[in-house]
BALOBA-1460 file (C-alpha; in Angstrom, 3 decimals):
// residues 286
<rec num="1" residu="x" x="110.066" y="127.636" z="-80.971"/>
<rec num="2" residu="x" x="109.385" y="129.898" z="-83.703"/>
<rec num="3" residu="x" x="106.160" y="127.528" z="-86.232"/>
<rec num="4" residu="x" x="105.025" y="129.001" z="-89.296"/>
<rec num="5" residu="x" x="103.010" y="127.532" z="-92.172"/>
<rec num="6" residu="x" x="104.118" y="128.127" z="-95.938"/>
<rec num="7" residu="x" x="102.716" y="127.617" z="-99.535"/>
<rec num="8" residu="x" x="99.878" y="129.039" z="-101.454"/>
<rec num="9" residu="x" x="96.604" y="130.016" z="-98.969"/>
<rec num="10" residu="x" x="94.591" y="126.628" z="-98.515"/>
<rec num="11" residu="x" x="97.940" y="124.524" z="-98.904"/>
<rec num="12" residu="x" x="100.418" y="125.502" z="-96.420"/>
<rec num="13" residu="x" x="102.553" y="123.369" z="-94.490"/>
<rec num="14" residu="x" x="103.794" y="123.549" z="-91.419"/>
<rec num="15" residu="x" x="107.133" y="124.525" z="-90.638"/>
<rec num="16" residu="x" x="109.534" y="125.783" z="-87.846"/>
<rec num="17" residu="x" x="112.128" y="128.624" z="-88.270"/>
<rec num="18" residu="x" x="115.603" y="127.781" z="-87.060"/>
<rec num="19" residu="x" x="117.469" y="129.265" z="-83.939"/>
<rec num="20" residu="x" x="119.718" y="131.348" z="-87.037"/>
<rec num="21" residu="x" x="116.714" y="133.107" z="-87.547"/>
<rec num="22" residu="x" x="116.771" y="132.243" z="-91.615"/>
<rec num="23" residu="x" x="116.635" y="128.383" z="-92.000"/>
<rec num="24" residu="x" x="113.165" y="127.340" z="-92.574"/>
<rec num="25" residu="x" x="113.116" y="123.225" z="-91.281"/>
<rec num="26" residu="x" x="109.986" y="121.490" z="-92.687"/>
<rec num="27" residu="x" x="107.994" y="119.877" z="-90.307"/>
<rec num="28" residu="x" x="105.183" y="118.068" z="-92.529"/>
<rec num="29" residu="x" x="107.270" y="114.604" z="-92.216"/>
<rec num="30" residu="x" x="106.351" y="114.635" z="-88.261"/>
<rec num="31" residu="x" x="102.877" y="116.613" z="-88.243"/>
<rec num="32" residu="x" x="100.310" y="117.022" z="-90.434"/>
<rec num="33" residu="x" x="99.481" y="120.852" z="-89.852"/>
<rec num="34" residu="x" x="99.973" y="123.100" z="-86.879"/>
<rec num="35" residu="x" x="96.594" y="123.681" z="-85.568"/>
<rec num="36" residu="x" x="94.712" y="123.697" z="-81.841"/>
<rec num="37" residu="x" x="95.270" y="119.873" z="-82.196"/>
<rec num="38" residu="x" x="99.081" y="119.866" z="-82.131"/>
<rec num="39" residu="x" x="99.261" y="122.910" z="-79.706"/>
<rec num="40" residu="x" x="97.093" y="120.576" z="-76.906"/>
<rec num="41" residu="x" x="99.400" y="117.198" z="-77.403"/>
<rec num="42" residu="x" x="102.875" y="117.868" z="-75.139"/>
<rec num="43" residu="x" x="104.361" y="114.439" z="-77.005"/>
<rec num="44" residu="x" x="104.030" y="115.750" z="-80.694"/>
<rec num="45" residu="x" x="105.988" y="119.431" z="-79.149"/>
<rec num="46" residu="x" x="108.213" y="117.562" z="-77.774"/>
<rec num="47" residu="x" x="109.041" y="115.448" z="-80.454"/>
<rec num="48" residu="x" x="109.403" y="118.657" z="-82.405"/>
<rec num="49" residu="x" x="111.428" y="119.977" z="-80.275"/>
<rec num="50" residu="x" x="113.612" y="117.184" z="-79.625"/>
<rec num="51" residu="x" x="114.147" y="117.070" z="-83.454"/>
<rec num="52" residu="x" x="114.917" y="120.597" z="-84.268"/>
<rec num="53" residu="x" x="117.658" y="120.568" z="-81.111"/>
<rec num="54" residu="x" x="119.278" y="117.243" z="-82.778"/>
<rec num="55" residu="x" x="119.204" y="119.066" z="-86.200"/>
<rec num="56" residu="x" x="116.969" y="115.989" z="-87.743"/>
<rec num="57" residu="x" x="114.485" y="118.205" z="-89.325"/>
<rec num="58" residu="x" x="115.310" y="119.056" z="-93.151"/>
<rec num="59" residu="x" x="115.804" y="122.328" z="-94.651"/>
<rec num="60" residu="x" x="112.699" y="123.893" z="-96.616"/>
<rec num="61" residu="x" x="113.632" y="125.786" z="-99.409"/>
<rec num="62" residu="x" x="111.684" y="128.858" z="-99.239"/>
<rec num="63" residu="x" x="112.154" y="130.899" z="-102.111"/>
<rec num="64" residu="x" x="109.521" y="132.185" z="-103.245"/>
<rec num="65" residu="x" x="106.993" y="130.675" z="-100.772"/>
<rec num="66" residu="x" x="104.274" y="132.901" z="-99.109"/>
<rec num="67" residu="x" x="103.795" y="132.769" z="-95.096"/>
<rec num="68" residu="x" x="100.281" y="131.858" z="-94.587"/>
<rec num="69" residu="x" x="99.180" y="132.209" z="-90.736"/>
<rec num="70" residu="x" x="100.924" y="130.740" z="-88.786"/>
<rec num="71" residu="x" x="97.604" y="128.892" z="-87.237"/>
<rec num="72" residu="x" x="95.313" y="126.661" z="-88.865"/>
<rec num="73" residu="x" x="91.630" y="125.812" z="-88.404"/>
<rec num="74" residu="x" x="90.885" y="128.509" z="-85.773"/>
<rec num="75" residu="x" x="88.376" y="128.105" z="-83.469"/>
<rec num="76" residu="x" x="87.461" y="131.762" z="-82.959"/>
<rec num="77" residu="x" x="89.386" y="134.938" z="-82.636"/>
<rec num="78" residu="x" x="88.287" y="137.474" z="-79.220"/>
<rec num="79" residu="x" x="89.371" y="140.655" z="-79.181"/>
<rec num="80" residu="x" x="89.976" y="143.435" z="-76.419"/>
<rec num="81" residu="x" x="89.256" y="146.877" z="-77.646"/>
<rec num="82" residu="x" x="90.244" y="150.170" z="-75.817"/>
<rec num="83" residu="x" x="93.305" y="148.254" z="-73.635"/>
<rec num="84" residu="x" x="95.936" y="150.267" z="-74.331"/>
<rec num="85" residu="x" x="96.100" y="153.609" z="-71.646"/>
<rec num="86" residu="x" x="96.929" y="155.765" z="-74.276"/>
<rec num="87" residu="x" x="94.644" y="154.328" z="-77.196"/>
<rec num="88" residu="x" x="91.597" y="154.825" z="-74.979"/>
<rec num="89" residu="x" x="93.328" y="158.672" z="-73.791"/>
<rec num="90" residu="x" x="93.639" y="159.566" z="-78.035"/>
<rec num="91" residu="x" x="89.992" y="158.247" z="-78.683"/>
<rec num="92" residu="x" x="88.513" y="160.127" z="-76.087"/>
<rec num="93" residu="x" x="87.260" y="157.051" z="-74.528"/>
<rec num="94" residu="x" x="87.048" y="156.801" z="-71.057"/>
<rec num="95" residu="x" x="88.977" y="154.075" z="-69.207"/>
<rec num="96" residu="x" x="87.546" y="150.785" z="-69.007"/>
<rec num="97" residu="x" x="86.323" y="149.214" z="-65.736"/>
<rec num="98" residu="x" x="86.413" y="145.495" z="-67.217"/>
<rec num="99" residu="x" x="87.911" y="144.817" z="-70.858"/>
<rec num="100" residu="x" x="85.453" y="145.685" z="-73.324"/>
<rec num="101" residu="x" x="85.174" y="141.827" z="-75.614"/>
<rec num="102" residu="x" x="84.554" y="141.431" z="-79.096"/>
<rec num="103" residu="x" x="84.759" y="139.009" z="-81.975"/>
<rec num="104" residu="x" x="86.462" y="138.371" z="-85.451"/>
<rec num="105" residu="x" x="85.122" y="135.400" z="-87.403"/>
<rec num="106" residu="x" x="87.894" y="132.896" z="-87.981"/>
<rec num="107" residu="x" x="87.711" y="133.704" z="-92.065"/>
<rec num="108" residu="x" x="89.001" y="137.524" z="-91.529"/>
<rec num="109" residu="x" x="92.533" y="135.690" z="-90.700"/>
<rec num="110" residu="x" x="94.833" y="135.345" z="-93.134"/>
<rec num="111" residu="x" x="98.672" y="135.474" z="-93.669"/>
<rec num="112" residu="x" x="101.131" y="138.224" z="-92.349"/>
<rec num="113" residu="x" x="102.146" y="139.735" z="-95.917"/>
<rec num="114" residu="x" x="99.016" y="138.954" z="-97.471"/>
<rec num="115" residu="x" x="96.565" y="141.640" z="-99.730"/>
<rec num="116" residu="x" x="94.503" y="143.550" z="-97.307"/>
<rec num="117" residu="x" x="91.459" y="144.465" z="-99.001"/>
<rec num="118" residu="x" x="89.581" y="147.826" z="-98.700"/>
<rec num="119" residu="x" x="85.970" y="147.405" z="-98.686"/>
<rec num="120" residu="x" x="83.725" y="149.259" z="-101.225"/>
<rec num="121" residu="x" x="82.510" y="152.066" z="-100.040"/>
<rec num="122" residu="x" x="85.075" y="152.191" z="-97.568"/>
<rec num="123" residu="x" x="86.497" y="155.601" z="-96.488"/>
<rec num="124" residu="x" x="87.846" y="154.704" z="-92.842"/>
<rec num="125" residu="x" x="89.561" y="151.528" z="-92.845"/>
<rec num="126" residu="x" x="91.782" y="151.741" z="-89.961"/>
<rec num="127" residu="x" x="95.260" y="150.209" z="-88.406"/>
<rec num="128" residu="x" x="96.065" y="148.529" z="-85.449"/>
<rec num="129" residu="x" x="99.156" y="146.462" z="-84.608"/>
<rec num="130" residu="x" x="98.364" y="143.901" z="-81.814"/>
<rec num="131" residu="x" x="99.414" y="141.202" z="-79.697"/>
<rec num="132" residu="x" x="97.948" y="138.114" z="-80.380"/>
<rec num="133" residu="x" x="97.953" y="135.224" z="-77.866"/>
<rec num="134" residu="x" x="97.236" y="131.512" z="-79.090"/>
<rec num="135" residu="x" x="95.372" y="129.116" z="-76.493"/>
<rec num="136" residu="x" x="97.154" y="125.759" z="-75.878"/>
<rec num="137" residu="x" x="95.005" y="124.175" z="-73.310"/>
<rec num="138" residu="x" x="90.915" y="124.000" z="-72.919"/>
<rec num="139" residu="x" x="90.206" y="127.316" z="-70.500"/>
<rec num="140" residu="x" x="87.078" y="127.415" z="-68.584"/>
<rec num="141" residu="x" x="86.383" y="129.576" z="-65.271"/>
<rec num="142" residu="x" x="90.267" y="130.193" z="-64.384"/>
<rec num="143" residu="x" x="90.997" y="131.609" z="-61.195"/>
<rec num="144" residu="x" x="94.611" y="133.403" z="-61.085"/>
<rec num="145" residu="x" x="97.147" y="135.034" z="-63.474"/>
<rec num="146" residu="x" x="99.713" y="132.183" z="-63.456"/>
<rec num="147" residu="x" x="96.570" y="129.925" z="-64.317"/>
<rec num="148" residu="x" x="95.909" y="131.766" z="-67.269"/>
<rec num="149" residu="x" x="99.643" y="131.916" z="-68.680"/>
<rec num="150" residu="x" x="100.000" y="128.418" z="-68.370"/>
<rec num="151" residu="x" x="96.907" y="127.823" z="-70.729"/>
<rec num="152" residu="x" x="99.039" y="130.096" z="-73.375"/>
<rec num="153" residu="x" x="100.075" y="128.417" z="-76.486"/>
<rec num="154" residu="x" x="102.350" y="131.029" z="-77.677"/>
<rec num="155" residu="x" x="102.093" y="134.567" z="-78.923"/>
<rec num="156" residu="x" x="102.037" y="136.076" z="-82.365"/>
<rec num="157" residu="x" x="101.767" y="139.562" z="-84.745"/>
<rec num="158" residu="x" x="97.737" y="140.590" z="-85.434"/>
<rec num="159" residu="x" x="96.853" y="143.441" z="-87.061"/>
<rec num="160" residu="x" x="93.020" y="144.236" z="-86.272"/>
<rec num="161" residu="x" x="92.077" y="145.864" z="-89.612"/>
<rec num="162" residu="x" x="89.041" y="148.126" z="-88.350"/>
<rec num="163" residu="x" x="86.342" y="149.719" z="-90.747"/>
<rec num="164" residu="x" x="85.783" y="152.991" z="-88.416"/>
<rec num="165" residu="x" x="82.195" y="154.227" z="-89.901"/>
<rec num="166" residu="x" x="80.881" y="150.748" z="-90.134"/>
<rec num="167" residu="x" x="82.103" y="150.313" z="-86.550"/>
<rec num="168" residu="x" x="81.158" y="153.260" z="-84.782"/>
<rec num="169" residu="x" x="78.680" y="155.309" z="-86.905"/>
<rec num="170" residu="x" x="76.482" y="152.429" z="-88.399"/>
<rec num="171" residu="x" x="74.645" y="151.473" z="-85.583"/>
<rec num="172" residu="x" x="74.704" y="148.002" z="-83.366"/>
<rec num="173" residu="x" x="77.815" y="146.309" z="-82.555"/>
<rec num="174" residu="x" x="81.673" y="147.002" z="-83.655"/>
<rec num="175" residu="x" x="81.367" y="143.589" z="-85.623"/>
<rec num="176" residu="x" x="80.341" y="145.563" z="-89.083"/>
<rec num="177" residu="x" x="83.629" y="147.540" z="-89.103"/>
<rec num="178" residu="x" x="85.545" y="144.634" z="-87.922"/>
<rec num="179" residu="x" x="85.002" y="141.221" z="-90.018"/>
<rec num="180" residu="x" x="85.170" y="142.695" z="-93.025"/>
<rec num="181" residu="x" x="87.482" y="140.416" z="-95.468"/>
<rec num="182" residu="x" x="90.649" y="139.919" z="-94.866"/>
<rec num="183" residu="x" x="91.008" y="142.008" z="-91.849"/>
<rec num="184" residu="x" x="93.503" y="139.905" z="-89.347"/>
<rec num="185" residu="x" x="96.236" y="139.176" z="-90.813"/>
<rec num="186" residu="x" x="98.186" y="136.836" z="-88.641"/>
<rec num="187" residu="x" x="102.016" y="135.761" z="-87.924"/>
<rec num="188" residu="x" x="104.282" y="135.274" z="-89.333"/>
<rec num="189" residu="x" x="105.259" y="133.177" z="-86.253"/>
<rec num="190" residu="x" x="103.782" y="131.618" z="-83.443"/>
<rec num="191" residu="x" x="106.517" y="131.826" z="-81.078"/>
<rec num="192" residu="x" x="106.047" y="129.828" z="-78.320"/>
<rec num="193" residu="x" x="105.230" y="130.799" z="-74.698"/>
<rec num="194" residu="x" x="108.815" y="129.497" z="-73.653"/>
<rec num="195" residu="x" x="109.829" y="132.421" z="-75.690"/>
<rec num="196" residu="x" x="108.236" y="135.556" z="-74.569"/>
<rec num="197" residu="x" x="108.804" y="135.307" z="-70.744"/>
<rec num="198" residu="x" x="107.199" y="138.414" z="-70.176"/>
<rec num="199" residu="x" x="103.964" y="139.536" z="-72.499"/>
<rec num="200" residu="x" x="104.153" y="142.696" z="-70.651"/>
<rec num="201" residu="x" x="107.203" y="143.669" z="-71.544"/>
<rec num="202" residu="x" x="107.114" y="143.706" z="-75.988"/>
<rec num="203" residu="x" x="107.375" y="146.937" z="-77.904"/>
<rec num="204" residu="x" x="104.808" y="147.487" z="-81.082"/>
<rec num="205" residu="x" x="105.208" y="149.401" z="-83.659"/>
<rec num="206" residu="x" x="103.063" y="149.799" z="-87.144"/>
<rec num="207" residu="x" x="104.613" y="152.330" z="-89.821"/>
<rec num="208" residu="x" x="102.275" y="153.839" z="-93.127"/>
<rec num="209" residu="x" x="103.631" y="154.261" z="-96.294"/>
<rec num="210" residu="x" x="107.309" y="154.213" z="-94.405"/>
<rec num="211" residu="x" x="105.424" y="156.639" z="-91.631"/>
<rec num="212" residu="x" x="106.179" y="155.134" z="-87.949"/>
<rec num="213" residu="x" x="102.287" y="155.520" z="-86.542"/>
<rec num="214" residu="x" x="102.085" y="153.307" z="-83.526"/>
<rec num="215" residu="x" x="104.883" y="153.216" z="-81.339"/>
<rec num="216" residu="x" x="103.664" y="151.554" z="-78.253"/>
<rec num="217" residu="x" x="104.912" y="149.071" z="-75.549"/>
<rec num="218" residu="x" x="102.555" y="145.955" z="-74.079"/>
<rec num="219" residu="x" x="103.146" y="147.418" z="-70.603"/>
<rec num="220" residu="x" x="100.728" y="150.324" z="-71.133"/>
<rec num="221" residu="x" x="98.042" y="147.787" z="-71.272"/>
<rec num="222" residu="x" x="95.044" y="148.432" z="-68.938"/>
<rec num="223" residu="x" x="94.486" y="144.721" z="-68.750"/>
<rec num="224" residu="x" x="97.458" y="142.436" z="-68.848"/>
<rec num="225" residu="x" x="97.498" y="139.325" z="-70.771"/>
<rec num="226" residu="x" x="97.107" y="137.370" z="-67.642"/>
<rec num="227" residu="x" x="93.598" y="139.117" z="-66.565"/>
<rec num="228" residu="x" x="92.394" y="139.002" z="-70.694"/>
<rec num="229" residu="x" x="92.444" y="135.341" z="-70.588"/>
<rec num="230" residu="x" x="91.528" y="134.930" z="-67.013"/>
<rec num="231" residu="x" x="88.597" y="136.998" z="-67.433"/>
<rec num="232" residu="x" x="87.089" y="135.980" z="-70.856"/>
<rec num="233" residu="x" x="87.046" y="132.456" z="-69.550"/>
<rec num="234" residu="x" x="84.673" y="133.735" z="-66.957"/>
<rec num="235" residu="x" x="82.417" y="134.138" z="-70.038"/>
<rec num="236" residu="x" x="83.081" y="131.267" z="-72.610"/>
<rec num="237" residu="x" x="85.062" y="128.204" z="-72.954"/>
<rec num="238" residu="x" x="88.704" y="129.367" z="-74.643"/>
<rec num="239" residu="x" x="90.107" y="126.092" z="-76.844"/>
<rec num="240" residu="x" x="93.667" y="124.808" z="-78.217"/>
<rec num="241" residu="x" x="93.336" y="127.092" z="-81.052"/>
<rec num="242" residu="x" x="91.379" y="129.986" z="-80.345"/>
<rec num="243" residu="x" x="93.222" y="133.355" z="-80.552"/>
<rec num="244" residu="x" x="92.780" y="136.734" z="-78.344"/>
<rec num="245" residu="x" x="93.726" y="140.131" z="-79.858"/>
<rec num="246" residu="x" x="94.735" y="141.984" z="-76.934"/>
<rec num="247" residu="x" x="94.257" y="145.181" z="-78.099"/>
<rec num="248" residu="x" x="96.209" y="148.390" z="-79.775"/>
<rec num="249" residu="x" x="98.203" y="151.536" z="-78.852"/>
<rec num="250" residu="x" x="97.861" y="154.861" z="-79.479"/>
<rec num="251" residu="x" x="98.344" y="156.260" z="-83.095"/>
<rec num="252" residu="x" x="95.683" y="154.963" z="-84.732"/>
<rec num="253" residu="x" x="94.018" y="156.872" z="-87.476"/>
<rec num="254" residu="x" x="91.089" y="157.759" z="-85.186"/>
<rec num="255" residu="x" x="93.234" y="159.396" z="-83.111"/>
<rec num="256" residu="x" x="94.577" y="161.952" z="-85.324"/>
<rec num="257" residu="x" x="93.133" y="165.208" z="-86.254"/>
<rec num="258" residu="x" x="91.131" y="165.922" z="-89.088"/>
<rec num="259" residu="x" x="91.522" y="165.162" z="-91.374"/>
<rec num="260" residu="x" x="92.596" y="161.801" z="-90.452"/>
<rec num="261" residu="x" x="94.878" y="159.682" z="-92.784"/>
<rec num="262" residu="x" x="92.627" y="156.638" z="-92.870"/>
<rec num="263" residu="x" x="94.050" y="153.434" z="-95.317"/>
<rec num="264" residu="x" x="93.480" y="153.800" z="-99.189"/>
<rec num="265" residu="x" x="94.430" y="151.619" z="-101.942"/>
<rec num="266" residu="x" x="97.879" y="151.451" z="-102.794"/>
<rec num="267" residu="x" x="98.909" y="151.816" z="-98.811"/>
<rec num="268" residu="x" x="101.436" y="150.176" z="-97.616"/>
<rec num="269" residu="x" x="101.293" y="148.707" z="-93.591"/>
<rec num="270" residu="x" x="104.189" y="146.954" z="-91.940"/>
<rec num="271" residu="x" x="104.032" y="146.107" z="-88.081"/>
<rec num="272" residu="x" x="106.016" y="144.561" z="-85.714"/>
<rec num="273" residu="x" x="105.822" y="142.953" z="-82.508"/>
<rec num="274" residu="x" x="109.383" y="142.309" z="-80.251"/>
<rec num="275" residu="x" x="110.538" y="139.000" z="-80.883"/>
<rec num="276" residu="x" x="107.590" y="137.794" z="-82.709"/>
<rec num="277" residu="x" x="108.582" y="138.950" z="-86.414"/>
<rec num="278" residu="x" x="107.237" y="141.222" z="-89.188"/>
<rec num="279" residu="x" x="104.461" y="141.985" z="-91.549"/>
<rec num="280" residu="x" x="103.659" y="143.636" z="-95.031"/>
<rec num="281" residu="x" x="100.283" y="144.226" z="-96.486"/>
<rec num="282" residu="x" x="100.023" y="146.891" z="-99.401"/>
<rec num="283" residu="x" x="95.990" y="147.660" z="-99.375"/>
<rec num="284" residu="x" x="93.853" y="147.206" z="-102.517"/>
<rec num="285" residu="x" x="90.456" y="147.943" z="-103.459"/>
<rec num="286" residu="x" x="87.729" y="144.837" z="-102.749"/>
């Protein structure tokens, strides 16, 4: 299944896209949002799904409605940097020897085609498309791969907006050149798990201004999605809800020579992910 949320940021409700690929079917008369709540309870999927396969659900217009994430009320949002072979080769970076963990706050999420803002006194904001995976079931201390997929939600588009001086150059953590507003936008889809049945297997791409920058494939991952989740649930508690970025490819604007083409106002980003749908942010000034 393919769930979404629509309507203006704050008021969206959940809805599922139809097996045309265009037919919006509203869900709100059978669940109140979609949320780490609905991804944990089997009986309310179910009853979606039972629904949408005996065409019960009702068509939602949606012209004119804006895609909001495609997750609400997110617990937190981890993030693997440097997992891509060829992302760590362009930085310079030496290869990790265990995935290198960071976080977004939940409020840097928002939807797929929404404003990305540049902060003031910006002058390296940064792209990176990225696989997003969605936690369906409470993970803590896992102990094999096919444990770890099975406590997969679904998958989704993220696109880990990145603040390069503030990450690298301003002392401390990455978190200062990562959390800055608006910088994950999410969706537009959560496609379910039943859907991707191999996360090592999706092509990325991420175009500039109509420029194709990123043009990467999920199997060049140093860690697989399997060992992220397995791993970081070593560390914490993963819940229905939470979201792991699982990192970027190469052609980010790090990685290019100088002078690198870093994100300005007026920019325009879209990304895609393989099955899981497209975004569209034109960049504006905070």
């Amino acid at each position: 299944m393919k769930l979404l949320r629509v309507g203006t940021a704050g008021s969206e409700r959940p809805a599922l896209l139809d097996q045309d690929g265009t037919t919006l079917r509203d869900l709100s008369g059978l669940v109140a949002d979609i949320d780490g709540a609905l991804l944990a309870d089997d009986a309310a999927l179910g009853r979606i799904r039972s629904a949408a396969e005996a065409g019960e659900l009702p068509v939602l217009d949606a012209t004119g409605l804006r895609v909001g994430p495609p997750l609400a009320r997110i617990g937190k949002v981890v993030c693997i940097g440097l997992n891509y072979h060829d992302h760590a080769a362009e930085t310079g970076a030496a290869t990790p020897a265990e995935p290198v963990v960071f976080f977004k706050a939940a409020d840097t999420v928002v939807g797929p085609n929404d404003t990305v803002l540049v902060p003031r006194t910006s002058e390296k904001t940064d792209w990176e498309v990225e696989l997003a995976v969605v936690i369906g079931r409470t993970a803590r201390y896992l102990e094999s791969h096919d444990e770890a997929l099975a406590h997969i939600a679904g998958y989704a588009v993220a696109h880990d907006v990145s603040e390069r001086e503030f990450q690298i150059e301003r002392g401390g953590t990455w978190d200062k050149g990562k959390n800055c507003e608006t910088f994950n936008p999410l969706g537009p889809w959560l496609v379910t798990r039943d859907e991707v049945p191999d996360p090592q297997a999706l092509s990325l791409k991420l175009w500039v201004n109509g420029e194709l920058k990123q043009n990467g494939s999920t199997a060049d991952q140093i860690f697989p999605v399997a060992e992220v989740v397995r791993y970081v649930s070593q560390f914490m508690t993963l819940y229905p809800g939470d979201v792991i970025n699982t990192g970027t490819p190469a052609g980010v604007a790090l990685g290019q020579p100088d002078p690198k083409p870093y994100l300005r106002a007026g920019d325009v980003v879209e990304l895609e992910i393989e099955g899981l749908g497209r975004q569209r942010q034109e960049l504006k000034d905070a």
